[in-house]
mmCIF file of the N, C-alpha and C atoms, coordinates in Angstrom:
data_MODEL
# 
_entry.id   MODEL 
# 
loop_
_atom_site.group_PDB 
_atom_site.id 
_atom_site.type_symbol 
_atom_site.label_atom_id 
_atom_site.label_alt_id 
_atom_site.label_comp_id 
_atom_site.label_asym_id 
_atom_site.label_entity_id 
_atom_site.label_seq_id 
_atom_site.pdbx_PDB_ins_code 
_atom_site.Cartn_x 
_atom_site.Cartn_y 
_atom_site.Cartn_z 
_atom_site.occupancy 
_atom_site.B_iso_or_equiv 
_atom_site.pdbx_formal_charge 
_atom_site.auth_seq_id 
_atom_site.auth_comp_id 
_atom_site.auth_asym_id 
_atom_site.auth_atom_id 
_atom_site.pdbx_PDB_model_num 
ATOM 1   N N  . UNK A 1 1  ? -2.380  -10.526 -6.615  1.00 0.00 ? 1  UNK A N  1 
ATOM 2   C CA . UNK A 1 1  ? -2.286  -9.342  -5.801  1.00 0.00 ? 1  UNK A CA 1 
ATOM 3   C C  . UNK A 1 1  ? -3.696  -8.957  -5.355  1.00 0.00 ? 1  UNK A C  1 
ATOM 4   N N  . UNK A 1 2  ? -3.625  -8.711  -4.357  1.00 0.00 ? 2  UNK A N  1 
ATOM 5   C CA . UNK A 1 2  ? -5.193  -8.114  -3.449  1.00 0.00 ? 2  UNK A CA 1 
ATOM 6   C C  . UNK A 1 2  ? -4.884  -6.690  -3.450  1.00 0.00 ? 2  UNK A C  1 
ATOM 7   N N  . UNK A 1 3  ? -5.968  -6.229  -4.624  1.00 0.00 ? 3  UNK A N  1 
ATOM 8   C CA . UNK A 1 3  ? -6.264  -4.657  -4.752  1.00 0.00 ? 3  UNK A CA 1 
ATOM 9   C C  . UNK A 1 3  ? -7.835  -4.170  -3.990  1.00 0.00 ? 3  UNK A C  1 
ATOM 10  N N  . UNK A 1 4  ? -7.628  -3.296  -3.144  1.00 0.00 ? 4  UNK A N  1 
ATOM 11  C CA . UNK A 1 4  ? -8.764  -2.614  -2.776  1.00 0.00 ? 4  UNK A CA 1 
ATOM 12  C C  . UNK A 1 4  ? -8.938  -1.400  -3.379  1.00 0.00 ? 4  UNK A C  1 
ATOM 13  N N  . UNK A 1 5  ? -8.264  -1.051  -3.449  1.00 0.00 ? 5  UNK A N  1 
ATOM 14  C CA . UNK A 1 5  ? -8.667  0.160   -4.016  1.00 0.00 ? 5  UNK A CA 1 
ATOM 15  C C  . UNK A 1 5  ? -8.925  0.361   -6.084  1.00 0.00 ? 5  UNK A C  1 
ATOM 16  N N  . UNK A 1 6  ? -10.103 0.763   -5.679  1.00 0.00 ? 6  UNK A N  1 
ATOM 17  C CA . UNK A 1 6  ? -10.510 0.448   -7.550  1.00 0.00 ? 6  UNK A CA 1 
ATOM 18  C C  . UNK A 1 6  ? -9.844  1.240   -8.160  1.00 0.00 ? 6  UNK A C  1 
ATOM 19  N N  . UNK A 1 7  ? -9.679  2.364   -7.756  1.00 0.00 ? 7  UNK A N  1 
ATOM 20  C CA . UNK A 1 7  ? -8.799  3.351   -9.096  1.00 0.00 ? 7  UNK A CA 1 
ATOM 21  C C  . UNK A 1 7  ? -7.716  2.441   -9.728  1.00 0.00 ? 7  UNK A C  1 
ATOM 22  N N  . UNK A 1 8  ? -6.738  2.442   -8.536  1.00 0.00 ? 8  UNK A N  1 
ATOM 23  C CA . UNK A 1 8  ? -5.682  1.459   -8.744  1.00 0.00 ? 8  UNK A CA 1 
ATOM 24  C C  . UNK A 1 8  ? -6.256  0.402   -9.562  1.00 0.00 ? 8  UNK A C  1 
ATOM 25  N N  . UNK A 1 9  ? -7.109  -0.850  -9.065  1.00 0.00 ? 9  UNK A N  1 
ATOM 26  C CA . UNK A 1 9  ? -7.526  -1.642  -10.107 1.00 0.00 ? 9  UNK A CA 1 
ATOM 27  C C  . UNK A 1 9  ? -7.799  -1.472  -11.792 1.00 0.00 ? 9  UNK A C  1 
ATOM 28  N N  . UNK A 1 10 ? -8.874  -0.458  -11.652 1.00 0.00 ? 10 UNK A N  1 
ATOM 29  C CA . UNK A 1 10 ? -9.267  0.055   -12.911 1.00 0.00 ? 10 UNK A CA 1 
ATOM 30  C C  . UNK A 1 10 ? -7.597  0.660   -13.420 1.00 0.00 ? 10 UNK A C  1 
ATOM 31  N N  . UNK A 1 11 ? -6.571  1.137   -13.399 1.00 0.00 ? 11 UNK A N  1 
ATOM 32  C CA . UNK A 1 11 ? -5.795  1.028   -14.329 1.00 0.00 ? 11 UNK A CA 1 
ATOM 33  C C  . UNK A 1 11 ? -4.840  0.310   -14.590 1.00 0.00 ? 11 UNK A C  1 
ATOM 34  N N  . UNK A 1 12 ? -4.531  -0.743  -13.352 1.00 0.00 ? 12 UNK A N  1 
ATOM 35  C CA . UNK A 1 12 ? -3.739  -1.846  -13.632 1.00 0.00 ? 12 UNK A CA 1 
ATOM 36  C C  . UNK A 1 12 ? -4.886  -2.846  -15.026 1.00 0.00 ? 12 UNK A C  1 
ATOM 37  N N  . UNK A 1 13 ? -5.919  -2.700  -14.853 1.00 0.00 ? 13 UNK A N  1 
ATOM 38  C CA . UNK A 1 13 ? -6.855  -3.793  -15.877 1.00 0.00 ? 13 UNK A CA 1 
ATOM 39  C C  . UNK A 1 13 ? -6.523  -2.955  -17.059 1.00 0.00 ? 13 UNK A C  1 
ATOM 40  N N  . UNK A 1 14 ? -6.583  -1.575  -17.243 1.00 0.00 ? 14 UNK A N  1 
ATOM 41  C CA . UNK A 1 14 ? -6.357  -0.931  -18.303 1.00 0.00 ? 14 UNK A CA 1 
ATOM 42  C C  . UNK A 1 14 ? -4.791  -0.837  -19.375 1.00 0.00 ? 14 UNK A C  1 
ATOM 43  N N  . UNK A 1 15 ? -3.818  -0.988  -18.187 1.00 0.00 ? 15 UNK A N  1 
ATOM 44  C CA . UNK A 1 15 ? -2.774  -1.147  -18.328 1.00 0.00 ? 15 UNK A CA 1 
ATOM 45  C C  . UNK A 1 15 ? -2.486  -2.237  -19.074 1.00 0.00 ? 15 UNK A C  1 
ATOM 46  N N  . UNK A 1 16 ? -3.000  -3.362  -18.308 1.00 0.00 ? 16 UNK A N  1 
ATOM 47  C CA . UNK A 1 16 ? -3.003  -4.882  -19.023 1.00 0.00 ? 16 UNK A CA 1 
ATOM 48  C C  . UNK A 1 16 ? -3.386  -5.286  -19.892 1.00 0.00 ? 16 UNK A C  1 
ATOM 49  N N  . UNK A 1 17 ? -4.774  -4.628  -20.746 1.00 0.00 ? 17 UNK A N  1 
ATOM 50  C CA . UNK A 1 17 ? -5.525  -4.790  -21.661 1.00 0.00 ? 17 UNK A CA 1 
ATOM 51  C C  . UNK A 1 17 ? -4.632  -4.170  -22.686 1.00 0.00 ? 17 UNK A C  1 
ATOM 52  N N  . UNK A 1 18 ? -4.163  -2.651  -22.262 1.00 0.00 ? 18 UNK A N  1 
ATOM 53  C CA . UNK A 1 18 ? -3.353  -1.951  -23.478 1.00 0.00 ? 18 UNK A CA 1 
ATOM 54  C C  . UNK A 1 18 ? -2.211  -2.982  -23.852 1.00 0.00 ? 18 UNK A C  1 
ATOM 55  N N  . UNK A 1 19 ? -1.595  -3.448  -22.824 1.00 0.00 ? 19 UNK A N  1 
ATOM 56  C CA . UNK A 1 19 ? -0.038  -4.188  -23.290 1.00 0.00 ? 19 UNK A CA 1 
ATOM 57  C C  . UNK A 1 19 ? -0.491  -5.385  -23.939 1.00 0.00 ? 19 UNK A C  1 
ATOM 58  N N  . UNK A 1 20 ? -1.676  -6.639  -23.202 1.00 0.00 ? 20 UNK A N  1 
ATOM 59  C CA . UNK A 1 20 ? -2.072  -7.653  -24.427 1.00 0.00 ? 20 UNK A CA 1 
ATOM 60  C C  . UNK A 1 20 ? -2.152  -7.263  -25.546 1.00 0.00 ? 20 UNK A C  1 
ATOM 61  N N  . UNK A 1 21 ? -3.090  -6.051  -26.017 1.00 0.00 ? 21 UNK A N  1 
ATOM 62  C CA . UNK A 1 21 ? -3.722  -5.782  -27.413 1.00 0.00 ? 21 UNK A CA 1 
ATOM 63  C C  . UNK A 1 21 ? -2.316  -4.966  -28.300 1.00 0.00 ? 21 UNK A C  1 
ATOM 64  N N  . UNK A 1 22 ? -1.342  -4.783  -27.291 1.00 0.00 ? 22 UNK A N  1 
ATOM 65  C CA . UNK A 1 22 ? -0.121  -4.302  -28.129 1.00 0.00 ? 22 UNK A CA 1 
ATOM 66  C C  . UNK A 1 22 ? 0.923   -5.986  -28.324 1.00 0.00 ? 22 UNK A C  1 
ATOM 67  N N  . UNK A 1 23 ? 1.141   -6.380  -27.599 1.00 0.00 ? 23 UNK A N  1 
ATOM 68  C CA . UNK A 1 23 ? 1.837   -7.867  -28.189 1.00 0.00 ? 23 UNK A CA 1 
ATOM 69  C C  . UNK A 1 23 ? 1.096   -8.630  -29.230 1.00 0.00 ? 23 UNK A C  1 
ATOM 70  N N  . UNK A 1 24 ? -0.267  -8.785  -29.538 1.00 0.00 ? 24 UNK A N  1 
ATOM 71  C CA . UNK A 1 24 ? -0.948  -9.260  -30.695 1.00 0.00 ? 24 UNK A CA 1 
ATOM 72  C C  . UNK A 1 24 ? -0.463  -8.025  -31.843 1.00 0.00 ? 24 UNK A C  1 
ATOM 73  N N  . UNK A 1 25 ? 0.149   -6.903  -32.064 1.00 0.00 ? 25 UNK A N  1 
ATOM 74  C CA . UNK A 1 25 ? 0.177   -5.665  -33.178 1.00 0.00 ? 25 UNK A CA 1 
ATOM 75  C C  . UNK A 1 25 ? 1.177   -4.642  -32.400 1.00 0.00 ? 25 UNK A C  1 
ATOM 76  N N  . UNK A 1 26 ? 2.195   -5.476  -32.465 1.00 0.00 ? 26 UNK A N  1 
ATOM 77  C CA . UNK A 1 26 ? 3.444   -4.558  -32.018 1.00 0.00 ? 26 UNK A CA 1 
ATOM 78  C C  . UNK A 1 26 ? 4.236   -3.353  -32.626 1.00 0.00 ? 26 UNK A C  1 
ATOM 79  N N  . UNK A 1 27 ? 3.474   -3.412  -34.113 1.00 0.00 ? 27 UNK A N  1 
ATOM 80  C CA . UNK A 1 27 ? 4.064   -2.068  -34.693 1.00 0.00 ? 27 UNK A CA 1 
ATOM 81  C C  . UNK A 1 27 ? 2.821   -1.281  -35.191 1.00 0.00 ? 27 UNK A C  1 
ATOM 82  N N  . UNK A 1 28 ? 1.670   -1.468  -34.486 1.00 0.00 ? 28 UNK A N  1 
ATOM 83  C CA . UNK A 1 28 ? 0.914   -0.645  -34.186 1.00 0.00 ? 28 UNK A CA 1 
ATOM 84  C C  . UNK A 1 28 ? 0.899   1.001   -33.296 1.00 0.00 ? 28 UNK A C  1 
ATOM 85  N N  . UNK A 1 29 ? 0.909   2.040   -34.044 1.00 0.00 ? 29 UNK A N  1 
ATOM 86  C CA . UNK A 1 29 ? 1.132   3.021   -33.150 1.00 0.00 ? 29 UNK A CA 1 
ATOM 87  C C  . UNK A 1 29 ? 0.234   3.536   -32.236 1.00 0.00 ? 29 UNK A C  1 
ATOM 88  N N  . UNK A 1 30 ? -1.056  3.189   -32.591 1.00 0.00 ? 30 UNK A N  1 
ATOM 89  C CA . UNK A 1 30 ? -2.100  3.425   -32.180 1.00 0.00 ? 30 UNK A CA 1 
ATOM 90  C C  . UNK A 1 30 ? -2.370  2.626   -30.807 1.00 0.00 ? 30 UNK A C  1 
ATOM 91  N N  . UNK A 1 31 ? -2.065  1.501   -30.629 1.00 0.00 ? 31 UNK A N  1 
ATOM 92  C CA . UNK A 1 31 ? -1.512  0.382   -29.821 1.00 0.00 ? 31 UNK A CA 1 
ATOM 93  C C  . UNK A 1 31 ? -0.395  0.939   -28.723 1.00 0.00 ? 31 UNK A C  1 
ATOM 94  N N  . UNK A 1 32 ? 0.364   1.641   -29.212 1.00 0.00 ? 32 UNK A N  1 
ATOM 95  C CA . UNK A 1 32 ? 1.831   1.962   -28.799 1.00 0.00 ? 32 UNK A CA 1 
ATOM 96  C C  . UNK A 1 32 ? 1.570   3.197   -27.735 1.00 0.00 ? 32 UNK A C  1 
ATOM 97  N N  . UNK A 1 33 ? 0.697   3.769   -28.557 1.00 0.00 ? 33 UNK A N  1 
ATOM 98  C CA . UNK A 1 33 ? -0.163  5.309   -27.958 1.00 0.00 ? 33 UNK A CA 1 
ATOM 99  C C  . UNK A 1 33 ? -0.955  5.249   -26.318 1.00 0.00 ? 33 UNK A C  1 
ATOM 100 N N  . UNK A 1 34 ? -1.581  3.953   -26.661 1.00 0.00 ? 34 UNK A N  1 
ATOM 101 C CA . UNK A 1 34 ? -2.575  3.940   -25.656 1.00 0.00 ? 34 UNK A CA 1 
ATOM 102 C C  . UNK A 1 34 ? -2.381  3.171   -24.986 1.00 0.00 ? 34 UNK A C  1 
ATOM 103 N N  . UNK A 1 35 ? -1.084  2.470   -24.710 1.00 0.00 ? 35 UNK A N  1 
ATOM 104 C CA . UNK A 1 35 ? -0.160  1.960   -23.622 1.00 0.00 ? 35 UNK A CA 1 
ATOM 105 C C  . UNK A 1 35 ? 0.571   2.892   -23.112 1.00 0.00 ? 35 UNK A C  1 
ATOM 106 N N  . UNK A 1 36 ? 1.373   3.397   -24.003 1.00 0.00 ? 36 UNK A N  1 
ATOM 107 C CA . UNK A 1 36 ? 1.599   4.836   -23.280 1.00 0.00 ? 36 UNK A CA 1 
ATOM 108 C C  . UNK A 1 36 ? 0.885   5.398   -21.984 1.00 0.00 ? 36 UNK A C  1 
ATOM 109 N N  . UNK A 1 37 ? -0.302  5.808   -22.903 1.00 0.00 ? 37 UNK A N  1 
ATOM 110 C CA . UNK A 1 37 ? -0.887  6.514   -21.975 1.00 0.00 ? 37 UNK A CA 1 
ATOM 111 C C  . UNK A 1 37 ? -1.408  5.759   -20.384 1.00 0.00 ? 37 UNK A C  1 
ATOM 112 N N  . UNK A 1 38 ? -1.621  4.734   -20.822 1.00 0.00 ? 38 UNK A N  1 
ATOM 113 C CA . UNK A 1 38 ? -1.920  4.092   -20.105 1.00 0.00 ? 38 UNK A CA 1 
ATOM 114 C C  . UNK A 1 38 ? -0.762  3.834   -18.850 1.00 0.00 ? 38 UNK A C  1 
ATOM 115 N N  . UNK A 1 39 ? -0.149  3.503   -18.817 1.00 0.00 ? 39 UNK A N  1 
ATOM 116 C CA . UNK A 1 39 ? 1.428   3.216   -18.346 1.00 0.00 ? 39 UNK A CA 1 
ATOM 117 C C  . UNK A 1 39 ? 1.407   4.425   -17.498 1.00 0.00 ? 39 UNK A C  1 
ATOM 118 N N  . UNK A 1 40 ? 1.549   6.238   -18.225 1.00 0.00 ? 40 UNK A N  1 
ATOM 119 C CA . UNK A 1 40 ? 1.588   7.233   -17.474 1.00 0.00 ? 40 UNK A CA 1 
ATOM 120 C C  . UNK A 1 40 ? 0.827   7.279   -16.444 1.00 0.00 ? 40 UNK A C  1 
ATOM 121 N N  . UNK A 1 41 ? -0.553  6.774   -16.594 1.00 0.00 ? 41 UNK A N  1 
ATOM 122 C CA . UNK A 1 41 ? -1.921  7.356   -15.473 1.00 0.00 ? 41 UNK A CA 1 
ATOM 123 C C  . UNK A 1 41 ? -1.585  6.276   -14.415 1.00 0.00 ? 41 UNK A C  1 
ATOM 124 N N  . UNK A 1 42 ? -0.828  5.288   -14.654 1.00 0.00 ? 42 UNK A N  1 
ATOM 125 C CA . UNK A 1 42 ? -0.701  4.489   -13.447 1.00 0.00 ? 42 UNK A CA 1 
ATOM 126 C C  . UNK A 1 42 ? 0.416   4.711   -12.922 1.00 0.00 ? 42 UNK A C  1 
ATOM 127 N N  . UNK A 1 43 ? 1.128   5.043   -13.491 1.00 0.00 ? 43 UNK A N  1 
ATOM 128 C CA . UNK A 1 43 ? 2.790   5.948   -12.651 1.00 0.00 ? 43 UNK A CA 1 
ATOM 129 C C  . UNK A 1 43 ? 2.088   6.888   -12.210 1.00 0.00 ? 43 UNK A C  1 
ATOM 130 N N  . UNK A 1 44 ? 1.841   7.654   -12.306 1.00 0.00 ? 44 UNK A N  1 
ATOM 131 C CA . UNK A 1 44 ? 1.351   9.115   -12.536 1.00 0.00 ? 44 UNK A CA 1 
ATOM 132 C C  . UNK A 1 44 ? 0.333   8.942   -10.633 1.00 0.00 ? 44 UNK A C  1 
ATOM 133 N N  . UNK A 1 45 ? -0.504  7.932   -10.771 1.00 0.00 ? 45 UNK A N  1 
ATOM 134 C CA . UNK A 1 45 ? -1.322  7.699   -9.850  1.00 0.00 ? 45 UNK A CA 1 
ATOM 135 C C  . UNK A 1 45 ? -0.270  6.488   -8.648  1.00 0.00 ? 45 UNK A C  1 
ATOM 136 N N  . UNK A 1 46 ? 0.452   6.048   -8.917  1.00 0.00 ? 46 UNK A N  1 
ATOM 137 C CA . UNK A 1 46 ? 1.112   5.559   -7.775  1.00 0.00 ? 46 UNK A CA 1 
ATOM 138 C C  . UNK A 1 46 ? 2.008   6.583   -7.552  1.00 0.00 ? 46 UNK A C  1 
ATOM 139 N N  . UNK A 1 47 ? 2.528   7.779   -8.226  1.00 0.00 ? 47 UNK A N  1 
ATOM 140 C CA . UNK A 1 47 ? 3.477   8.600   -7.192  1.00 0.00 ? 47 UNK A CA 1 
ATOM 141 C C  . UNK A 1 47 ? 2.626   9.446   -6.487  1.00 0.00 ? 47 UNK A C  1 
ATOM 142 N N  . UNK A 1 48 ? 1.287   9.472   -6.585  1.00 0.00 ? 48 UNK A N  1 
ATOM 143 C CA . UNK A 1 48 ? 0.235   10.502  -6.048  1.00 0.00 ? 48 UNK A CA 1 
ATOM 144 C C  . UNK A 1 48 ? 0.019   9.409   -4.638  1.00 0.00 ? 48 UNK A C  1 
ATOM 145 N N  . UNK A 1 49 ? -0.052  7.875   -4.589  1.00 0.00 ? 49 UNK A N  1 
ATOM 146 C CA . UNK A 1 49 ? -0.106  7.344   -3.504  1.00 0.00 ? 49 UNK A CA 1 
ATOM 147 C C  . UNK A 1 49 ? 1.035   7.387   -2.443  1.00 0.00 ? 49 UNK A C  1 
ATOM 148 N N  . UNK A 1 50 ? 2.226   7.113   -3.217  1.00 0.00 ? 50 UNK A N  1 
ATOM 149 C CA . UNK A 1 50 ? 3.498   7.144   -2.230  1.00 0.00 ? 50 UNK A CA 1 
ATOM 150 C C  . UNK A 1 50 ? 3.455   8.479   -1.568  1.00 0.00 ? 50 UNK A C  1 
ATOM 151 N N  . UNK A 1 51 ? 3.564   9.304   -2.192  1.00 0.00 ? 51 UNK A N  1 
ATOM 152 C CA . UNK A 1 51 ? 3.711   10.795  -1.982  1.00 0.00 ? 51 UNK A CA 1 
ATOM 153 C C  . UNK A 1 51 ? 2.352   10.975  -0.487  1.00 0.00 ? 51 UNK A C  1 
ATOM 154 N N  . UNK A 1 52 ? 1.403   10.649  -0.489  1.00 0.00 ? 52 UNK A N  1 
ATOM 155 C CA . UNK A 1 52 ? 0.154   10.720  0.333   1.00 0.00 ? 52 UNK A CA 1 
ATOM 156 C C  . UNK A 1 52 ? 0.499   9.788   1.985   1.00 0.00 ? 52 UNK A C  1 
ATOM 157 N N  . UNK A 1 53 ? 1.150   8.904   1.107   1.00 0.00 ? 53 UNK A N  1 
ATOM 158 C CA . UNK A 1 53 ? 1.787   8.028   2.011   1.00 0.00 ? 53 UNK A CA 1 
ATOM 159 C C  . UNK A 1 53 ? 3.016   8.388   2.981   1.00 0.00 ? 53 UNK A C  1 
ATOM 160 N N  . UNK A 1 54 ? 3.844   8.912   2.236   1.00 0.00 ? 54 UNK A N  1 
ATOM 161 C CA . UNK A 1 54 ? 4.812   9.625   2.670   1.00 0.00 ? 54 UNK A CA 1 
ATOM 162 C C  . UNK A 1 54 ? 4.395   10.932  3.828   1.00 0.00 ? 54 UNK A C  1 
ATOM 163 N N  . UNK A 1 55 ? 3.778   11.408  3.335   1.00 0.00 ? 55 UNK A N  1 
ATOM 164 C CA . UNK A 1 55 ? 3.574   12.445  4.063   1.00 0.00 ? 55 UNK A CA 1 
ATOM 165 C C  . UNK A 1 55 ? 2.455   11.914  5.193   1.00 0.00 ? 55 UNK A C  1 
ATOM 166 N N  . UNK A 1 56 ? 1.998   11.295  5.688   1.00 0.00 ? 56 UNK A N  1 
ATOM 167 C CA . UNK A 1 56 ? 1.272   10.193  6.517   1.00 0.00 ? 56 UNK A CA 1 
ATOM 168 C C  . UNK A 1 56 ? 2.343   9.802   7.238   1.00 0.00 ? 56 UNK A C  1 
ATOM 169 N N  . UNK A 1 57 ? 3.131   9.365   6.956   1.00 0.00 ? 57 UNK A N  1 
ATOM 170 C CA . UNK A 1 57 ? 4.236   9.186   8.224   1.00 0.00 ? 57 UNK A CA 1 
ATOM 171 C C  . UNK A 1 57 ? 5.541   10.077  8.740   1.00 0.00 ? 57 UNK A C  1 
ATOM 172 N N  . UNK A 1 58 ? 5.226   11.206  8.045   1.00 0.00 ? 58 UNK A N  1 
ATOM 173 C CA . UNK A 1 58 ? 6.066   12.482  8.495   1.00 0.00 ? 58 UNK A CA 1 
ATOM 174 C C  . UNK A 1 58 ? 5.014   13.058  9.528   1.00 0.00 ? 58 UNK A C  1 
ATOM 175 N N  . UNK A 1 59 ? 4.006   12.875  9.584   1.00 0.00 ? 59 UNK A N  1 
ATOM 176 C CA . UNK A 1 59 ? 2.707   13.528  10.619  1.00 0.00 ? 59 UNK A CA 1 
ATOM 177 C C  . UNK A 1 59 ? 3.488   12.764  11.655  1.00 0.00 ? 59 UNK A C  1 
ATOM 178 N N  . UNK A 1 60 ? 3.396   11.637  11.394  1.00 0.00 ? 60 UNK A N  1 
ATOM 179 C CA . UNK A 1 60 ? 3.393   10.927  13.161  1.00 0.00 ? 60 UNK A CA 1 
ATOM 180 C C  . UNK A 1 60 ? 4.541   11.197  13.742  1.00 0.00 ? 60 UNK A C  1 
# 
């Protein structure tokens, strides 16, 4: 996938790092936690894009 935009990047890499380091320690909660979180800030930040997006083509 061709990402330009770094935010996006920076939490898809973050995202990815949390879920590897949780399949090596799957009943890790601490692990479990910070995929979580992780997971949220990138939902969290793609409905902030659609939404931006969306309203970008209600203008025109």
């Amino acid at each position: 996938m061709d990402v330009s935009n770094e935010r996006l990047k920076h939490l898809l890499a973050r995202t990815d790092e949390a879920f590897q380091a949780l399949l090596k320690e799957p009943d890790s909660i601490a692990l479990n936690e910070a995929y979580e979180t992780a997971k949220a800030e990138l939902d969290e930040y793609i409905s902030s894009l659609r939404e931006a997006l969306s309203k970008k083509r209600l203008k025109r």
